[in-house]
Every structure is written in C-alpha cells, then in structure tokens.
Phi, psi and omega in degrees: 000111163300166187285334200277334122008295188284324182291328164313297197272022185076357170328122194244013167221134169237127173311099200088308179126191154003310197276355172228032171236139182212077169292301201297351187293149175277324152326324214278134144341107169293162170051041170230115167273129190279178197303159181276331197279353190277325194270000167267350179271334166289308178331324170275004186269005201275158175263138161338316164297349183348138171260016176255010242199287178323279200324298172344268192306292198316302199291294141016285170292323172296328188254022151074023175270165187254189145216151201261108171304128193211085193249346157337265204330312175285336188296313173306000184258357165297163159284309194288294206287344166305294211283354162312303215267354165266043164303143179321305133358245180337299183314331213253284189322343195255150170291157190294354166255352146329280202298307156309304141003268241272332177251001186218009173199055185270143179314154205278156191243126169269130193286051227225317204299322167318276185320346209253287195279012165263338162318304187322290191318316187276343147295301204290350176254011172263329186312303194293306208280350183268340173111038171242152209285135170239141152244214167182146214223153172240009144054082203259114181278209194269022150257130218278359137312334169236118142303114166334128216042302156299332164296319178268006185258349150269005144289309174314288250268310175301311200308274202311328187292335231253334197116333156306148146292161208288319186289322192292337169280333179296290204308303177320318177258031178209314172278316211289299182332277169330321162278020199235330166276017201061250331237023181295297174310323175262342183223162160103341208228199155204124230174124162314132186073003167255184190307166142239084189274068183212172179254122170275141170210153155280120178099206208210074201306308180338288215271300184257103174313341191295342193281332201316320178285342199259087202257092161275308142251148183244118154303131129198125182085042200073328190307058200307141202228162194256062179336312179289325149300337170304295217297307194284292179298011171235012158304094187100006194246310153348115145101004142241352155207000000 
C-alpha cells in the first residue's frame, strides 16, 4: 500500500518516511510488494523536486497525517553512516559477539543508500515547511548498529544533517511526538505543571547538537537516575538480552 492510498483510508501516521512507500514504482502489483532493491533503485532515480513527490507532501498535510522519521536506521545502511553509528558508546553496550557481527558480518550496503538518504532528508524537510507534523524514532530494526537511545540520539543529530536547526530537531523528537498523541500539555516541552520528565547533558544541544550526547541525568516522573550507571549496566549485554 502507498502513503497517499493509506492516508485516503485514514492512516493519520506513516512510518519511516519516503523510503518505504512505493507508489511510484512502475511495476508494482495490486495486493503484491514489489521487490525491495527494484522499488529503492527507481525510487533513487526521483529528484526531490519531483512534482509526484510535491503531490505527495501536499495530500499528507491536508489530511493531517503524520509522518515518522527514523533516518539512524537508512544512514546505517551507508559505509560512512554505518561506521558514524558505531560510536564508542554503542562498542561498549554491545556484547563481544555482537560487536563482531556488527564489524566483520554487517549486511552488504547497496551503493543506492548515500542518495536514498538524502532524498529521506529532503522529504522530510519539504514535508515539515508545507506544515505537516514530523515526528522520529530510531525504530532499533535487525540492524544492529542502531540502539535504543543511542539511536535516537543519532536522529537528532541526522535531523541538523538534514537542514533542520539543532532546536527544530530537538522539538521533532520531543514536542512534535506529544503533540500527535494530545499529550502536549503534559510532556514534550519542560514548562512548569508538566511531568518532570528530563535530560541534563553537559552543554547546550540548541547550539552544538553533538552535547546532545553528553547525558549526566535523567528524570522521569522527578526521580533522577545516575546516567553512567544506566550506560555501565548495559555494558557488554546488547545482543545477548
């Protein structure tokens, strides 16, 4: 099913962006999914400006659907956004056979995936400026390169590669979310009479998003937790529970 298909039938969120809808394939089959590498090698040949692309983002915002970013996941699928994504952090939480795997038997990258994923970037920022709400996830699929939380602390960071500013990535992975559940009055923001819910980091993610990473404490509901003890108790345990 393609997104604009789905948004006719009321989907009011779609997952992964761009990179997984495949309208545009010319092959494609009712009640059949076409092969994946046939519909991403046409799917790279479209340009951003596409005016089937334009069409897209337009029905999408009138009908109020959302969409979910998850570009950890397509970046990791790069040579470069792989080895980005095996940050020191991610070697140490994964288990040493994990960790072999993930360097010596990571699935083969089709070299399609640079290009692919600067399309993702460019819907999603075309998406955002027509007024439709994004949100993002790092969604940790079987590739094993992106971690929970650490995955998501590489979306932000792709969102500013992307064309966002460090605060407009910030709100997408945090206000925009809230507001697509209602839950805006109470989370997503940090404002007096809401949960207290937060992250301390060293530094100032709004300017360098990279602080973004500098994780000292965590709230949630007040209860503040000692992050390098969170970090330390998943040492070496990723990829075996």
């Amino acid at each position: 099913m393609g997104f604009t298909e789905a948004a006719h039938l009321g989907i009011d969120d779609l997952e992964h962006g761009l990179l997984v809808d495949t309208e545009f394939f010319p092959g494609k089959k009712p009640d059949q999914c076409p092969p994946v590498r046939e519909a991403l090698e046409d799917l790279g040949k479209m340009s951003p400006a596409d005016p089937r692309i334009t069409a897209l983002v337009a029905e999408l915002v009138k009908r109020k659907v959302a969409v979910t970013s998850t570009l950890a996941v397509f970046d990791a699928l790069t040579e470069d956004g792989f080895r980005r994504a095996l940050t020191p952090a991610v070697r140490e939480a994964v288990s040493a056979d994990a960790r072999g795997r993930l360097l010596n038997e990571h699935i083969s990258r089709n070299p399609l995936w640079p290009a692919l994923v600067k399309l993702e970037m460019s819907f999603e920022r075309a998406f955002v400026q027509a007024g439709g709400l994004l949100l993002a996830g790092c969604d940790p699929t079987g590739n094993g390169a992106v971690l929970t939380g650490y995955g998501d602390w590489r979306d932000v960071e792709l969102l500013v590669d992307a064309g966002f500013t460090p605060l407009e990535a910030l709100k997408i992975h945090s206000l925009n979310g809230s507001i697509w559940l209602g839950q805006q009055d109470r989370i997503g923001t940090v404002a007096p009479g809401k949960d207290a819910d937060l992250v301390v980091v060293e530094g100032d993610p709004s300017k360098n998003v990279a602080d973004i990473e500098k994780v000292e404490i965590v709230f949630k509901q007040g209860v503040g937790y000692d992050s390098r003890k969170l970090f330390d108790s998943v040492r070496g345990v990723v990829g075996i529970r």
